[in-house]
MARTORDO-984017 format. One record per residue (C-alpha): x, z, y. Coordinates in Angstrom, 2 decimals, padded with zeros to 5 digits. Last residue first. Layout:
! MARTORDO-984017
<rec><x>X</x><z>Z</z><y>Y</y></rec>
...
***
This chain:
! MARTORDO-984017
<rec><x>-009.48</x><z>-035.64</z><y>063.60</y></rec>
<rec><x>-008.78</x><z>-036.00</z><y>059.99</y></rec>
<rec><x>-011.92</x><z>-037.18</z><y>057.74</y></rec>
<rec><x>-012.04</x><z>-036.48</z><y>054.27</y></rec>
<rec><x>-014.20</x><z>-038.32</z><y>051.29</y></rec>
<rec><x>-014.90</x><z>-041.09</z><y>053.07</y></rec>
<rec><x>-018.13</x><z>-042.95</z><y>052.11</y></rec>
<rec><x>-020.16</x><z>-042.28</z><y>055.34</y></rec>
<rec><x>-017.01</x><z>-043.00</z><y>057.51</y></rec>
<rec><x>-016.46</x><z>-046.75</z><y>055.95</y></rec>
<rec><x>-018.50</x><z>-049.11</z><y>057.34</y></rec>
<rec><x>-019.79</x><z>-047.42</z><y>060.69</y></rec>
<rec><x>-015.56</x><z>-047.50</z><y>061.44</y></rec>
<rec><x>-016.12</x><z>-051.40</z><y>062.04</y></rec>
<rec><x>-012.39</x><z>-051.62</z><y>063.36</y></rec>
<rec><x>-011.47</x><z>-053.92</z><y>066.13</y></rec>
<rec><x>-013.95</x><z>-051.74</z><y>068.12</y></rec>
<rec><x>-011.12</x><z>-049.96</z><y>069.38</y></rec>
<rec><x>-007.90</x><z>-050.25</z><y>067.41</y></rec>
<rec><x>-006.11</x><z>-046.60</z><y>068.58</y></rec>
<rec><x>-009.44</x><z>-045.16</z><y>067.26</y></rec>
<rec><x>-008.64</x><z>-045.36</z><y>064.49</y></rec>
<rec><x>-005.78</x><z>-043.34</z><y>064.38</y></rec>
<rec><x>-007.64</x><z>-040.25</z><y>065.72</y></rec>
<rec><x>-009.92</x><z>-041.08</z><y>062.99</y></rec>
<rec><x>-007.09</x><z>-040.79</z><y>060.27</y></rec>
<rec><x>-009.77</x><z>-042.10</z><y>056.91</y></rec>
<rec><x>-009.14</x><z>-040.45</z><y>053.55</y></rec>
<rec><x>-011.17</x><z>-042.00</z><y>050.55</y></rec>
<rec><x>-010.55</x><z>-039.46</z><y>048.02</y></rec>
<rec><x>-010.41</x><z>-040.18</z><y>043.65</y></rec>
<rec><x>-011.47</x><z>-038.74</z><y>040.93</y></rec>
<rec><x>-010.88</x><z>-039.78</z><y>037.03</y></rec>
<rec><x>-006.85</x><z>-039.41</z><y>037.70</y></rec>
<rec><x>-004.52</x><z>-040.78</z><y>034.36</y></rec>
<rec><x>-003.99</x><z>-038.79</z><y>031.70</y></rec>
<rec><x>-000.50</x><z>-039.46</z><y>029.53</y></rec>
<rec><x>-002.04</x><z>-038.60</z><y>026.19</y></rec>
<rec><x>-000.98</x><z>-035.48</z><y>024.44</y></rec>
<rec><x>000.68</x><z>-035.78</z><y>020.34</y></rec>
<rec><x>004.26</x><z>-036.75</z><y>021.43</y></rec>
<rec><x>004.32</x><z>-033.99</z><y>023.70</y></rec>
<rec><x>004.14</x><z>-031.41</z><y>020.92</y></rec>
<rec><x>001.20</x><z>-028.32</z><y>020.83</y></rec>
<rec><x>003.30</x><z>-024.85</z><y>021.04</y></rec>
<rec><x>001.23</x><z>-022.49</z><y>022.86</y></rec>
<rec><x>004.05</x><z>-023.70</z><y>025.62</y></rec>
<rec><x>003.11</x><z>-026.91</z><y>024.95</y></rec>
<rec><x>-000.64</x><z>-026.24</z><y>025.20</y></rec>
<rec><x>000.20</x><z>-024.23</z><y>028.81</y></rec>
<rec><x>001.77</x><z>-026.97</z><y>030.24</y></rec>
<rec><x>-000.68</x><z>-029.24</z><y>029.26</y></rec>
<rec><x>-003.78</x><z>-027.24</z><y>031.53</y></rec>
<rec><x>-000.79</x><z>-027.21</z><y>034.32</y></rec>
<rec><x>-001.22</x><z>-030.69</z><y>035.03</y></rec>
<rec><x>-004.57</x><z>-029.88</z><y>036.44</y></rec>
<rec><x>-003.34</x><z>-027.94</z><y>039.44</y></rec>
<rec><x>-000.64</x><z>-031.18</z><y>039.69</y></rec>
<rec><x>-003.48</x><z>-033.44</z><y>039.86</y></rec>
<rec><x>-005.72</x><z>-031.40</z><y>042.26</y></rec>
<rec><x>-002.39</x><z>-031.54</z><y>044.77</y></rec>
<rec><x>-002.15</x><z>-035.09</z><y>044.03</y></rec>
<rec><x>-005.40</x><z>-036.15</z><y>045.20</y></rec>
<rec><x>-006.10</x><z>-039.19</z><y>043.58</y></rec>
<rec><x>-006.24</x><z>-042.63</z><y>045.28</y></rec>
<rec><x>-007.53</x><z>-044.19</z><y>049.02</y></rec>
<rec><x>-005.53</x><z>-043.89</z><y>052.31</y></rec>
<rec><x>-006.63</x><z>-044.91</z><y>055.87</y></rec>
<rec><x>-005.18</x><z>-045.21</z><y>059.18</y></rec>
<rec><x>-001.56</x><z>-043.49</z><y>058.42</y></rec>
<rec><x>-000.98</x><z>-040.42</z><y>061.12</y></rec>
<rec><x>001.20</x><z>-038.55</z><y>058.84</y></rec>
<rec><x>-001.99</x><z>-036.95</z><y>057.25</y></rec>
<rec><x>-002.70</x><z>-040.26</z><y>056.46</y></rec>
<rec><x>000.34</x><z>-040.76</z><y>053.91</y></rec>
<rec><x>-000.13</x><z>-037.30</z><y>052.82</y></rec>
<rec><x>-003.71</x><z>-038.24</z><y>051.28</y></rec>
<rec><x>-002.23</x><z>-040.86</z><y>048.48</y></rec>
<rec><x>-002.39</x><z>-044.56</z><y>048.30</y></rec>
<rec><x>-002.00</x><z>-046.12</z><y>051.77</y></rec>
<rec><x>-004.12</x><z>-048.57</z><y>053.88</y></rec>
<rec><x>-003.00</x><z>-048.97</z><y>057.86</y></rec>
<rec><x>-004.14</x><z>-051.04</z><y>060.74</y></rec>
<rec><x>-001.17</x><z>-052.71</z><y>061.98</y></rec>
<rec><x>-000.68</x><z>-052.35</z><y>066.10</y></rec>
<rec><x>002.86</x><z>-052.82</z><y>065.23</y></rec>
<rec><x>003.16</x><z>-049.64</z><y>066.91</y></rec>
<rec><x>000.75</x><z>-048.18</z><y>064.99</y></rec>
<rec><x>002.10</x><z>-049.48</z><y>061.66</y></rec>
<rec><x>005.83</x><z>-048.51</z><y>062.92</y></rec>
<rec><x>004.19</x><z>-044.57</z><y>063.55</y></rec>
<rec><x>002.73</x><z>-044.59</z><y>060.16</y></rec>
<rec><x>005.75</x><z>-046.23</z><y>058.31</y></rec>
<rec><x>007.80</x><z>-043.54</z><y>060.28</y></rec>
<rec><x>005.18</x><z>-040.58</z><y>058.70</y></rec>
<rec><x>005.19</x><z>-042.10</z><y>055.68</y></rec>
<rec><x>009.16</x><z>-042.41</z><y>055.19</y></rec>
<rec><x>009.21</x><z>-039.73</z><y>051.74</y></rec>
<rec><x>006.24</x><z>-041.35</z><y>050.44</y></rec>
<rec><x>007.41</x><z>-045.00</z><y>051.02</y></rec>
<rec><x>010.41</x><z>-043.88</z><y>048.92</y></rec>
<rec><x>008.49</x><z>-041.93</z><y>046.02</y></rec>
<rec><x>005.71</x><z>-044.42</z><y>045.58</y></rec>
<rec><x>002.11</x><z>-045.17</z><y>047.08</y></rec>
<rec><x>001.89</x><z>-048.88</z><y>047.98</y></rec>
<rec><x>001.81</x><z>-049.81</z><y>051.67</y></rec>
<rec><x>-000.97</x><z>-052.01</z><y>052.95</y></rec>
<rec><x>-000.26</x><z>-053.35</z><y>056.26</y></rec>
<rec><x>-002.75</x><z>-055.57</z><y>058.66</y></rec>
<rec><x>-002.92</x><z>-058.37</z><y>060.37</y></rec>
<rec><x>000.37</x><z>-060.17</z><y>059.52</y></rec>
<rec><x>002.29</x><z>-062.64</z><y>061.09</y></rec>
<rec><x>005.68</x><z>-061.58</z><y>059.78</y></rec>
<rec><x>008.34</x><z>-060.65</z><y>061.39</y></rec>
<rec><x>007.31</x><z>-056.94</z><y>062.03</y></rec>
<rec><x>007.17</x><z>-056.49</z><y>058.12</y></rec>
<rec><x>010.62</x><z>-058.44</z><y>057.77</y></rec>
<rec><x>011.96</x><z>-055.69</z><y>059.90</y></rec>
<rec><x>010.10</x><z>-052.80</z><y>057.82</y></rec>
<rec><x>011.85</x><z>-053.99</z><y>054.98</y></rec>
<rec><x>015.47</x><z>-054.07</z><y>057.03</y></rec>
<rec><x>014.69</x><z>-050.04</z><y>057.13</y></rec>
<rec><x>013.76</x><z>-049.16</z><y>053.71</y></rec>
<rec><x>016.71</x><z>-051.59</z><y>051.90</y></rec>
<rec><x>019.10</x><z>-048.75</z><y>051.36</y></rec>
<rec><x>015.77</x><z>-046.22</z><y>050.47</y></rec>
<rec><x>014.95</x><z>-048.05</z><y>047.56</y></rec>
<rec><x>014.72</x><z>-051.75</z><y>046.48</y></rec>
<rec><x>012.55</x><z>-053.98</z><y>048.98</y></rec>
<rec><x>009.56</x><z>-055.97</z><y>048.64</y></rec>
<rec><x>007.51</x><z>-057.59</z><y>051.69</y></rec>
<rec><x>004.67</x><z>-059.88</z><y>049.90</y></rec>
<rec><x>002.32</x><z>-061.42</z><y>052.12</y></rec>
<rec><x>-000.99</x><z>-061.53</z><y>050.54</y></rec>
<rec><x>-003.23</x><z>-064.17</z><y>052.25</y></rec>
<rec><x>-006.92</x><z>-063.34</z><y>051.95</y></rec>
<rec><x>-009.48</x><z>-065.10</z><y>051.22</y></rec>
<rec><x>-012.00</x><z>-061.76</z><y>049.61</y></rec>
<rec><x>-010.83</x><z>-063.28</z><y>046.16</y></rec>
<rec><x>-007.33</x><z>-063.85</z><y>047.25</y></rec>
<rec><x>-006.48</x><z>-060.57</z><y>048.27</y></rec>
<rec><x>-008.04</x><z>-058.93</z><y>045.19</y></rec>
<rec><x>-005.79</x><z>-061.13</z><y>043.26</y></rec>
<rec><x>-002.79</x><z>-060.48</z><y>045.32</y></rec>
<rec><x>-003.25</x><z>-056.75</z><y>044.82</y></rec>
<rec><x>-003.65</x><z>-056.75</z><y>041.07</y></rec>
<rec><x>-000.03</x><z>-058.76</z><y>041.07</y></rec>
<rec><x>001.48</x><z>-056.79</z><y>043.74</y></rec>
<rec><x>000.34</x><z>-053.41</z><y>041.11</y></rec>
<rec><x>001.62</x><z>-055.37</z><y>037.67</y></rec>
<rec><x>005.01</x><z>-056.44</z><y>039.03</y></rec>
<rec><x>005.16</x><z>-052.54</z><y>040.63</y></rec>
<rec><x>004.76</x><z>-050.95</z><y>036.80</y></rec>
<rec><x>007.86</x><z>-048.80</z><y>037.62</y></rec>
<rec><x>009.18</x><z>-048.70</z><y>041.37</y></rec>
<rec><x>012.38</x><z>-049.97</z><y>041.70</y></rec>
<rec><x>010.63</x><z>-053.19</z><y>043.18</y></rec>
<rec><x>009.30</x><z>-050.72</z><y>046.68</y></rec>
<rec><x>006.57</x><z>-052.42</z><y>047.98</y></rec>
<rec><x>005.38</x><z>-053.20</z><y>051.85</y></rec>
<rec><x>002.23</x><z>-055.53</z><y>051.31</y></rec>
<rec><x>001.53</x><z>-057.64</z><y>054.71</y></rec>
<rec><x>-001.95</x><z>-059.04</z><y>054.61</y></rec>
<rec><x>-002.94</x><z>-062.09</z><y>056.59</y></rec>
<rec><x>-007.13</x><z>-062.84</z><y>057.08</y></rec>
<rec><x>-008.28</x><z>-059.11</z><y>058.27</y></rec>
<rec><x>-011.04</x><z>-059.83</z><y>060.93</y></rec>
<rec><x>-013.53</x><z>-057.77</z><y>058.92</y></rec>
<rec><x>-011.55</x><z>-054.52</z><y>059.62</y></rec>
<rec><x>-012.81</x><z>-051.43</z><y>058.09</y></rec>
<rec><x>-014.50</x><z>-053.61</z><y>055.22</y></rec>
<rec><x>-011.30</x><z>-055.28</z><y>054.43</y></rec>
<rec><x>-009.42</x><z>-052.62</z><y>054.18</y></rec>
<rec><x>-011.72</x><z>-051.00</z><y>051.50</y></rec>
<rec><x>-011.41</x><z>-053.94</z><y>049.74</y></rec>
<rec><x>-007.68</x><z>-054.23</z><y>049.93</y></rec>
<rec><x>-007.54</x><z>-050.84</z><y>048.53</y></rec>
<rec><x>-009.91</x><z>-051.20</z><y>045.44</y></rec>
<rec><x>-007.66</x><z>-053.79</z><y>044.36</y></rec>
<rec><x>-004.75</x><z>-051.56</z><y>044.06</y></rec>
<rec><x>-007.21</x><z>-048.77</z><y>042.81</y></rec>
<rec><x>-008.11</x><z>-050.75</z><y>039.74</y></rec>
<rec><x>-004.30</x><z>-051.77</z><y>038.80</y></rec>
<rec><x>-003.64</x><z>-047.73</z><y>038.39</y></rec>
<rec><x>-000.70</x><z>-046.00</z><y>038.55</y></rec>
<rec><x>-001.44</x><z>-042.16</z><y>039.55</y></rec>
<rec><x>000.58</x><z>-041.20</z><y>036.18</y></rec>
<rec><x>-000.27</x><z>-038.19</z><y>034.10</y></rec>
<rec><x>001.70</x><z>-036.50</z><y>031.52</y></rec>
<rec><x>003.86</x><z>-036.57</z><y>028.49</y></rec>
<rec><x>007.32</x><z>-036.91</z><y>027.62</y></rec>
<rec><x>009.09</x><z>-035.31</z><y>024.02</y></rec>
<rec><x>008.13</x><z>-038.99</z><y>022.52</y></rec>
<rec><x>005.84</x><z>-040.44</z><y>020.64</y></rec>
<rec><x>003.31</x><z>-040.80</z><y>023.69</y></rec>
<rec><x>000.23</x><z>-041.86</z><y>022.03</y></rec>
<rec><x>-002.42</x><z>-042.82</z><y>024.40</y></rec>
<rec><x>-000.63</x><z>-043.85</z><y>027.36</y></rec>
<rec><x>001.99</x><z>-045.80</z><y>024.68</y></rec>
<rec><x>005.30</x><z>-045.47</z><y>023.85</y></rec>
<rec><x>006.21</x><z>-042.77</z><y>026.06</y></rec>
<rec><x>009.67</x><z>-042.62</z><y>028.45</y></rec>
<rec><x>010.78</x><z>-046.25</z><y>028.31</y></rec>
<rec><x>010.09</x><z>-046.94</z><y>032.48</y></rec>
<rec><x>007.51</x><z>-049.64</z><y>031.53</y></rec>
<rec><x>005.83</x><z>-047.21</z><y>029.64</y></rec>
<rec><x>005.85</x><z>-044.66</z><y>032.12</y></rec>
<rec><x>003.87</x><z>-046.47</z><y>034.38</y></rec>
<rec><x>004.56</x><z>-045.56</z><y>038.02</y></rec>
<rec><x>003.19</x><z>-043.11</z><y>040.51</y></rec>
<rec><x>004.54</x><z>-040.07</z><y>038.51</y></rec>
<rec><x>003.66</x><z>-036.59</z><y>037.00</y></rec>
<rec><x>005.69</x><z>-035.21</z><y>034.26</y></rec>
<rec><x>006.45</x><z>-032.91</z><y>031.46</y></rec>
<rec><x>009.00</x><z>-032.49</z><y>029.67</y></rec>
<rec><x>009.34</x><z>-031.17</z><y>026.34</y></rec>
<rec><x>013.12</x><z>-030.06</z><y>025.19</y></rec>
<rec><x>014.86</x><z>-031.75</z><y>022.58</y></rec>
<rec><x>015.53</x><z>-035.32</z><y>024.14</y></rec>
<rec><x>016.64</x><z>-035.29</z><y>027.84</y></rec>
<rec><x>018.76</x><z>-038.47</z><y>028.43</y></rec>
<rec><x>015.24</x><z>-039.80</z><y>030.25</y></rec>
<rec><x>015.20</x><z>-036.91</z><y>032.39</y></rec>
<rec><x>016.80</x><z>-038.46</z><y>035.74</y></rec>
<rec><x>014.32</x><z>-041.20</z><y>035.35</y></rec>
<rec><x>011.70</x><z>-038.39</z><y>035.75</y></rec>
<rec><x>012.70</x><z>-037.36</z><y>038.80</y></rec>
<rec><x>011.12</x><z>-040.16</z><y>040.18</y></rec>
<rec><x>007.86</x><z>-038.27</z><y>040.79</y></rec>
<rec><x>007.79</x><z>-034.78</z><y>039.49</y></rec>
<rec><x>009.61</x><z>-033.43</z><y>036.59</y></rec>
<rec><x>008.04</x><z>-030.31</z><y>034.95</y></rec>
<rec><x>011.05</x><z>-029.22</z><y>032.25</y></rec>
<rec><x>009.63</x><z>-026.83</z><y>029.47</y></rec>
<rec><x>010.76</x><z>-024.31</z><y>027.22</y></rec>
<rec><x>014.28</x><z>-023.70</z><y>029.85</y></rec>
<rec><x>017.69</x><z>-022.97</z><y>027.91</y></rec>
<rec><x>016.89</x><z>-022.47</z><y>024.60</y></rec>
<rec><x>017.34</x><z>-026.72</z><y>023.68</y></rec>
<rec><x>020.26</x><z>-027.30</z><y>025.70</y></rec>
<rec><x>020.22</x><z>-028.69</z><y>029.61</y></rec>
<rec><x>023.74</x><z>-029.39</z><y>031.11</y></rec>
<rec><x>022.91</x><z>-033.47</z><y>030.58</y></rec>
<rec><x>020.06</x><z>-033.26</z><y>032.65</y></rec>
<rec><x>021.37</x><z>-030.88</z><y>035.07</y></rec>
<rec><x>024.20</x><z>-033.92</z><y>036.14</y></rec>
<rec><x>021.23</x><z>-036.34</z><y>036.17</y></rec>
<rec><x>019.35</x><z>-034.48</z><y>039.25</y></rec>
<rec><x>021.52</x><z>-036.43</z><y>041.57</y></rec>
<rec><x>020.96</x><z>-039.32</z><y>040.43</y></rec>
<rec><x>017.45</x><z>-039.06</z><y>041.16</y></rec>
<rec><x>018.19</x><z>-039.05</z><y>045.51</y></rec>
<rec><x>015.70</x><z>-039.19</z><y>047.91</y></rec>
<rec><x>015.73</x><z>-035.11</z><y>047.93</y></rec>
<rec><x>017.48</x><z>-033.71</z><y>045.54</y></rec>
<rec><x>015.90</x><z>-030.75</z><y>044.61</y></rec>
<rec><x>015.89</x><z>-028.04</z><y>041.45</y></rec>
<rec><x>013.08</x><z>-025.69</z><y>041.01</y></rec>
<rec><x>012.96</x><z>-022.49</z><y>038.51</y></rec>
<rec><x>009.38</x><z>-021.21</z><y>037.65</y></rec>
<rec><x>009.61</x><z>-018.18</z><y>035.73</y></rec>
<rec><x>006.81</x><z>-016.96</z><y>033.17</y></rec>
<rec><x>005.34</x><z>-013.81</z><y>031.68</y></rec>
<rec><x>005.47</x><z>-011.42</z><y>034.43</y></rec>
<rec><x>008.20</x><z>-012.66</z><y>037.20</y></rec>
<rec><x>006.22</x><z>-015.52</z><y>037.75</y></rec>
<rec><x>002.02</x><z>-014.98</z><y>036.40</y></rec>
<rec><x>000.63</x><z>-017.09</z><y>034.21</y></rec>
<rec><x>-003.06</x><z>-016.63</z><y>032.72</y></rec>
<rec><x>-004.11</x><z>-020.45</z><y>032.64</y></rec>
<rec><x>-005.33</x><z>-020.08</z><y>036.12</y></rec>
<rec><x>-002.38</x><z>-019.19</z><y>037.45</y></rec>
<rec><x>-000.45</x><z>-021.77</z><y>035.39</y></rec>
<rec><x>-002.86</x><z>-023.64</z><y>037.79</y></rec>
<rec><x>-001.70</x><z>-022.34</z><y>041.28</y></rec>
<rec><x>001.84</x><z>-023.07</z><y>040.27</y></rec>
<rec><x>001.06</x><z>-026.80</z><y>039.94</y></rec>
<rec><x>-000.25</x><z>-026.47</z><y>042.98</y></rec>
<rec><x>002.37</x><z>-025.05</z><y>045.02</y></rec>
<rec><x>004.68</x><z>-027.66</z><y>042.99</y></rec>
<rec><x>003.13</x><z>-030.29</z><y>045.03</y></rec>
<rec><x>003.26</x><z>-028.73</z><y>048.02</y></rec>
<rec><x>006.73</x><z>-028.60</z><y>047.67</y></rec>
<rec><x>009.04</x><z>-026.40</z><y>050.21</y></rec>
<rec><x>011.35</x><z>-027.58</z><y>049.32</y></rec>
<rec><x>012.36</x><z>-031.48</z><y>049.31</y></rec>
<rec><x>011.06</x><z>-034.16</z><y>047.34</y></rec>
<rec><x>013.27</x><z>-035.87</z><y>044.98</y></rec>
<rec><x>011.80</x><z>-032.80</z><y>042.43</y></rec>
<rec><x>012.61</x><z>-030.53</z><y>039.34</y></rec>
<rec><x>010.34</x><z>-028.08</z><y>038.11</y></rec>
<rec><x>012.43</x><z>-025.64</z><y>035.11</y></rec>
<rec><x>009.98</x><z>-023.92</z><y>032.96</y></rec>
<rec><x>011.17</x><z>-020.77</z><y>031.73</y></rec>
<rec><x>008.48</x><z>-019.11</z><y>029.34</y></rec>
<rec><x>009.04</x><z>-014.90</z><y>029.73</y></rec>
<rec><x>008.56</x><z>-013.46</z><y>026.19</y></rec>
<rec><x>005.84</x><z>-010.88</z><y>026.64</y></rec>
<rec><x>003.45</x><z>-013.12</z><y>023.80</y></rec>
<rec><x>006.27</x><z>-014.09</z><y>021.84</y></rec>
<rec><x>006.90</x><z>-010.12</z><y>020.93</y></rec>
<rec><x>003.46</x><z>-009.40</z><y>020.42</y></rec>
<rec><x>003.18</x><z>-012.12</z><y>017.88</y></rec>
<rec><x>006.21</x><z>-010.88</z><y>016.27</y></rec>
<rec><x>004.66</x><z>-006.93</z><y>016.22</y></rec>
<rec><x>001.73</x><z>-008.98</z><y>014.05</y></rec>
<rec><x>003.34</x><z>-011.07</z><y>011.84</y></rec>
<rec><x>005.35</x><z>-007.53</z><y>011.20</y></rec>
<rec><x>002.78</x><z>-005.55</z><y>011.00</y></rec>
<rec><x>000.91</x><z>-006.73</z><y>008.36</y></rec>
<rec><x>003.86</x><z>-006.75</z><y>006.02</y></rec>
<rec><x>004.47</x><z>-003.47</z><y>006.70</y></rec>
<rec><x>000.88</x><z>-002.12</z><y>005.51</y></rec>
<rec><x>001.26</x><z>-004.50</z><y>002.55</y></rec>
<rec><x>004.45</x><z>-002.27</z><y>002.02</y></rec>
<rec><x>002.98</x><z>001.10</z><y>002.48</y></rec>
<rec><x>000.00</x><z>000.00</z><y>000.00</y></rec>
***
């Protein structure tokens, strides 16, 4: 009896034992801190019952603009050392080395064109996630553009080619273009080096108007892309919230804040012990219309603002 009593406890006093062990996840970022994004994801290991210093601790890494830099941790990191890695935005590409510990990320791009998951529905891999990437919301955009500001016949599209799954987003974008007759005028340029001479060609061309897909680099230089479009007198479409905030006209995809809160829900599975390989990469089911009204109303009654106010989701003053 004594030793079916031990044997009882001892599943039991290990269970206690994992459940005070402190998880380490290790967030790493291009962004710099502080990181709204990471504020969020912290806000959801909240809700999943984590607490920092109690049972988990969040460590964050930066290099801001720059992935490479984030590639010396990558190949310091041993299995033991962190249980999870959270990489956001192009960090990722500074993980792909990384092959016995989970990671986790959230990205713009499609990570199976950057070789991290197989397949959205069956990663394979030690990656899983959520990626804002979707061909839908690029045409969306143009639309919604459109119907701000009818007179919109020449479309300048500022894209970074670096950027994952980017073939696939111009080529969504230059279909929707052409079915509501307009011209797509395509301005690419690869990473920050080439930011400034892209933004050249963009005030060289006869364009009407300035859609700017969402990505790490543009993301990083919203607030001068903002101030160029407005100088440019460009009306403005973006992909993510920030960009407006930064004084862009209008912006129309997922709110990454939500996204990262939700992002936690898988961190918590893997740390309960459920693989990577077995999650789906998620993709965004909701998505804000943002519209900068104190931008707007640099255009006048170029921009049919009765349109598209009763469908926005947010309105900055």
């Amino acid at each position: 009896m004594a030793l079916l009593a031990g044997a009882l406890a001892w599943p039991l006093a290990a269970r206690a034992q994992e459940a005070a062990r402190k998880r380490r996840i290790l967030w790493l970022s291009t962004a710099s801190s502080p990181d709204p994004f990471l504020d969020g994801f912290i806000e959801g290991l909240r809700a999943q019952g984590y607490v920092e210093g109690k049972n988990v601790i969040v460590q964050s890494r930066y290099s801001p603009g720059d992935p490479q830099g984030l590639r010396a941790i990558a190949f310091e990191l041993k299995a033991g050392d962190v249980d999870l890695i959270v990489s956001s935005g192009p960090a990722t590409r500074a993980m792909i080395a990384v092959r016995d510990i989970p990671v986790l990320f959230a990205q713009s791009g499609d990570p199976v064109a950057l070789g991290i998951v197989k397949s959205l529905a069956q990663p394979g891999t030690n990656f899983t996630g959520t990626t804002f990437l979707s061909l839908a919301l690029a045409g969306k955009r143009v639309e919604l553009l459109k119907d701000i500001f009818p007179k919109l016949r020449r479309l300048a599209v500022l894209s970074n080619r670096d950027h994952p799954g980017e073939p696939s987003e111009w080529k969504a974008t230059q279909q929707a273009a052409s079915a509501l007759g307009i011209d797509a005028l395509y301005i690419p340029f690869s990473g920050q080096g080439e930011f400034e001479a892209a933004l050249k060609s963009v005030a060289e061309t006869p364009a009407d108007a300035l859609l700017v897909f969402p990505e790490p680099v543009t993301m990083v230089n919203r607030a001068t892309i903002a101030r160029f479009a407005a100088k440019q007198r460009l009306p403005s479409m973006f992909g993510w919230s920030e960009y407006c905030e930064a004084g862009g006209l209008l912006s129309y995809g997922a709110n990454q804040r939500a996204t990262y809160f939700l992002l936690a829900k898988y961190a918590d599975r893997i740390l309960r012990g459920e693989r990577p390989a077995d999650l789906p990469v998620v993709q965004p089911e909701k998505f804000e219309l943002v519209v900068n009204l104190k931008t707007a109303r640099l255009f006048g009654e170029d921009l049919d603002l009765s349109s598209i106010l009763f469908r926005a989701s947010r309105v900055l003053e």
